[in-house]
C-alpha positions in Angstrom: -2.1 -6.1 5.1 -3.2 -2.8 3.3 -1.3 0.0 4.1 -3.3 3.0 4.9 -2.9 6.9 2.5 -4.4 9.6 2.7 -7.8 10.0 1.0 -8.5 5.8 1.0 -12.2 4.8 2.4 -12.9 3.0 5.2 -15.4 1.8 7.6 -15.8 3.7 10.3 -17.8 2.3 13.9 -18.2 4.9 16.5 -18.0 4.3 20.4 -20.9 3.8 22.5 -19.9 6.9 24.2 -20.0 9.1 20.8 -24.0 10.3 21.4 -23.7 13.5 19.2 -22.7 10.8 15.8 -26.1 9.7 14.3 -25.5 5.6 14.1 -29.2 4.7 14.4 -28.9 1.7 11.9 -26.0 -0.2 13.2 -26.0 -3.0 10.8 -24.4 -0.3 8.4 -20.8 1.2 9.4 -20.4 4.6 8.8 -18.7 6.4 5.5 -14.8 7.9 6.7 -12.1 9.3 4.8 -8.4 9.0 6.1 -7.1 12.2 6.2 -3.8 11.7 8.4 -1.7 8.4 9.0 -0.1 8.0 11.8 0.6 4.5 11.4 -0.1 1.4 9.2 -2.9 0.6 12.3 -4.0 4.4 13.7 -5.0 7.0 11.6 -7.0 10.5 11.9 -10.5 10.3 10.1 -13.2 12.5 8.5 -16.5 10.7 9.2 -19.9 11.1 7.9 -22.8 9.8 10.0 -26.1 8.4 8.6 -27.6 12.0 8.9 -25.3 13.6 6.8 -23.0 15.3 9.7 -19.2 14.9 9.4 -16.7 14.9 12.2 -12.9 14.8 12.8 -11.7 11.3 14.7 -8.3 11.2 16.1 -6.4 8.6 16.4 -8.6 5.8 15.1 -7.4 2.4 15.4 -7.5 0.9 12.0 -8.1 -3.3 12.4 -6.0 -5.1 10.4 -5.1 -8.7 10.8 -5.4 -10.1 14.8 -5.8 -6.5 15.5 -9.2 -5.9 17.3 -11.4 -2.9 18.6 -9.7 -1.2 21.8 -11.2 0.3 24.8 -12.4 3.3 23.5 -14.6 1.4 21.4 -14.4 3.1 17.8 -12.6 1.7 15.5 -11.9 1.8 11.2 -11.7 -1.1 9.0 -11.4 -2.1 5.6 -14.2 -2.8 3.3 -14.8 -6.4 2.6 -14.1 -5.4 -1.1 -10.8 -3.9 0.0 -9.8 -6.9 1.7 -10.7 -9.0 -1.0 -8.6 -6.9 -3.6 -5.5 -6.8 -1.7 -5.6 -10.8 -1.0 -5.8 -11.3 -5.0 -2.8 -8.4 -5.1 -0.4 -10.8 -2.4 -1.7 -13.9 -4.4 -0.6 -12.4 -7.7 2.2 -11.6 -6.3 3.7 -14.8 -4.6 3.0 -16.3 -8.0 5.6 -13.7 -9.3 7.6 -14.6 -6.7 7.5 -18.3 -7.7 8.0 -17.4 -11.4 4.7 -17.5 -12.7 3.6 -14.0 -14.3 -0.1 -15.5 -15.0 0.2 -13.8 -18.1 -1.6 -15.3 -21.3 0.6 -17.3 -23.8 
């Protein structure tokens, strides 16, 4: 699981309900910013839509894990990049765990 800071990128897919964001290409989510945790799966966003526009999101549920989009239907998630770094981070570190440093000899 990544653990969500201030100023990390995300993902960002608005509800059906949020008219006023521009989302006219849905195969692409939207750029946001987290600019307020409130926990390791909520968090306040700045978005940008695909015209350039930004707006403040409250609350955002951040997926993570079996965690899936809620009601509201906007949510945030990590970038498959993201996801990818922090499985090589738990793998390195398990190794540690187990004694191997996977350092050259």
């Amino acid at each position: 699981m990544i653990v969500p800071t201030i100023g990390r990128k995300v993902w960002f897919t608005p509800a059906n309900t949020d008219t006023e964001i521009a989302w006219g290409d849905k195969k692409q989510k939207l750029d946001a910013t987290i600019i307020y945790v409130w926990s390791d799966v909520m968090v306040n966003l700045f978005v940008v839509d695909q015209e350039g526009k930004t707006w403040l999101k409250s609350s955002v549920p951040l997926l993570s894990g079996d965690i899936s989009p809620n009601a509201f239907g906007y949510y945030a998630e990590w970038m498959p990049y993201q996801l990818g770094q922090a499985a090589k981070t738990e793998a390195v570190q398990a190794g540690v765990g187990q004694g191997v440093t996977g350092a050259p000899r």
